[in-house]
N, C-alpha and C positions, 0 to 999 in steps of 0.2 A: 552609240545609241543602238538598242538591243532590234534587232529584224529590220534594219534599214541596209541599204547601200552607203558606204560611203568610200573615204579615200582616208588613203593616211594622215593620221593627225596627233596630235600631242599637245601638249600645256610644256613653257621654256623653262628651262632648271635655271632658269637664270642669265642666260646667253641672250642674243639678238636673236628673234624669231625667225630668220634666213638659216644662221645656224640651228636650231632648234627642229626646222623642217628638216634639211638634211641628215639629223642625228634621228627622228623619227621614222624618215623614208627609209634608210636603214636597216634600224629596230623590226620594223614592220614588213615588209617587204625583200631584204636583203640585197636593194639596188643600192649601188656607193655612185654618189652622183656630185662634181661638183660644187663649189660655190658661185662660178659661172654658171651652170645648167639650169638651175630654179631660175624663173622670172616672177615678181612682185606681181601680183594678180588683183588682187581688190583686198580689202580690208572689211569685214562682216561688222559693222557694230554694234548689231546685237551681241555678239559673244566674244567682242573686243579681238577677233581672230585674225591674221594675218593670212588670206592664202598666193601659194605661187601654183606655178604648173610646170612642169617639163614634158618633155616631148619623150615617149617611152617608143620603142620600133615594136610593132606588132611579134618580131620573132624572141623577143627579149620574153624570158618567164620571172616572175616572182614567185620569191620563197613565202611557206606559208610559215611564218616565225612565230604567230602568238596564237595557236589557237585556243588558248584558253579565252582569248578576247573576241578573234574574229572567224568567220569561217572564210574559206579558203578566195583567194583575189581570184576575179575573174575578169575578162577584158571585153568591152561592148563597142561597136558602134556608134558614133553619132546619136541615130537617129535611133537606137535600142535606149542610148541612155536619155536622150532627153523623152521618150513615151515614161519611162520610167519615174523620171524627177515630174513629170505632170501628172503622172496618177499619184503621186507623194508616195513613192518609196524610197526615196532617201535622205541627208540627213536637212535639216531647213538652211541652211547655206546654199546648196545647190537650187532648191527649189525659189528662194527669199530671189536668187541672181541669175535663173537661168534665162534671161533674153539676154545679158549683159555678157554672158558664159559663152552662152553661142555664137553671139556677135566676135566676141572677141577671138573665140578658137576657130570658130568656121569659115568667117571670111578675112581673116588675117593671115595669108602664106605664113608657116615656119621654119625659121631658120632649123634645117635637119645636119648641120656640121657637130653640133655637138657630141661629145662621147659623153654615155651611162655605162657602167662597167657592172658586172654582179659580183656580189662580194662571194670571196673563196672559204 
């Protein structure tokens, strides 16, 4: 969606959409992230979409891989992104769930054992 904020995303070539996320986060971004690391998030049924989350460490960069689609990842706050999703600038997923978003990421401790690697 064109001048909005969003996260990586993608339509499945045909795979389970856990695979699909992870071949996107890729594509998009150049994080190589398990199949362990994504967690099953909510499911948007307005756009039939599956989302997960992983947990990125703040000193971790992404690659800017498509800019013909997106302009370049940037990294926020909490409290920057949710001002953001309630003025509506980003994409209606975020905005359709975000008490549900926050709930879930802010006051549920994360598991930070996992490894995201960047691709070479």
């Amino acid at each position: 969606m064109n001048n909005m904020w969003q996260s990586p995303e993608g339509k499945t070539d045909g795979e389970p959409s856990i695979e699909a996320a992870l071949r996107e986060l890729k594509e998009e971004t150049g994080l190589v992230a398990e199949l362990g690391n994504l967690k099953f998030f909510l499911n948007d049924y307005n756009y039939n979409c599956d989302v997960y989350i992983l947990k990125v460490h703040s000193n971790i960069e992404l690659n800017f891989m498509e800019p013909n689609k997106n302009g370049e990842w940037e990294k926020f706050t909490f409290e920057a992104y949710e001002r953001m999703v309630r003025e509506g600038h980003t994409t209606p997923t975020h905005i359709i769930y975000i008490e549900l978003i926050l709930y879930k990421i802010k006051l549920k401790p994360q598991n930070s054992k996992r490894k995201v690697t960047k691709q070479s």
